[in-house]
N, C-alpha and C positions, 0 to 999 in steps of 0.2 A: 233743599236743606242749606242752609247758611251754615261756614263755618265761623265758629266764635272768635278763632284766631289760636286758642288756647292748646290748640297741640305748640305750636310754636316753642311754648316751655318747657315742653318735654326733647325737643330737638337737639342734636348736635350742631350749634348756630355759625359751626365753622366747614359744614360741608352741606354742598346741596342733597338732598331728603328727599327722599316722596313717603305719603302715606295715603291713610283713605280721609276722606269729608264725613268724619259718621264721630259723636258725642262721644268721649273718653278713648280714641284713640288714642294709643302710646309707643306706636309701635314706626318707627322711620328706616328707611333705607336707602342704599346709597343708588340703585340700577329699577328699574320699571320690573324686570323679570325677578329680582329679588323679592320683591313687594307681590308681584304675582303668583311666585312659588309659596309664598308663605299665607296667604288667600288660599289657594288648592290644600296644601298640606290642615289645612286649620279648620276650613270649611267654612271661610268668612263669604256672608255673602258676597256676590261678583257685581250687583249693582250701585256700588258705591261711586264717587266721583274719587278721584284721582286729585293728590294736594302735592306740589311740589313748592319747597321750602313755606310749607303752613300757606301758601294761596293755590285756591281750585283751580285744574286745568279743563274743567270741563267734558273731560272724557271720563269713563266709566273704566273700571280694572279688568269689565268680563271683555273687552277688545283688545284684552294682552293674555288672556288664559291661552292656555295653549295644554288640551290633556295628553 
């Protein structure tokens, strides 16, 4: 999945972010386990890629779940 860029405008563009690589995401945070906890609580799948400041890290969010 390529990201569009376009969460980027949903962002807080004065603090580093993560969120997921998946179409209409609007949801940023400021820690990897925050972003994690809110996946668990939500029931967002866990095979998404990982976006820090709107660019992919390449990593997936289910290798920070922790139940």
């Amino acid at each position: 999945m390529i990201n569009s860029g376009r969460e980027w405008d949903f962002m807080d563009k004065n603090k580093d972010m993560y969120g997921l690589n998946t179409d209409g995401w609007d949801k940023f945070f400021e820690t990897i386990d925050d972003l994690a906890e809110y996946v668990l609580e939500q029931g967002v799948s866990p095979h998404y890629e990982i976006t820090y400041n709107g660019e992919n890290t390449k990593e997936v969010i289910s290798s920070f779940l922790i139940e």
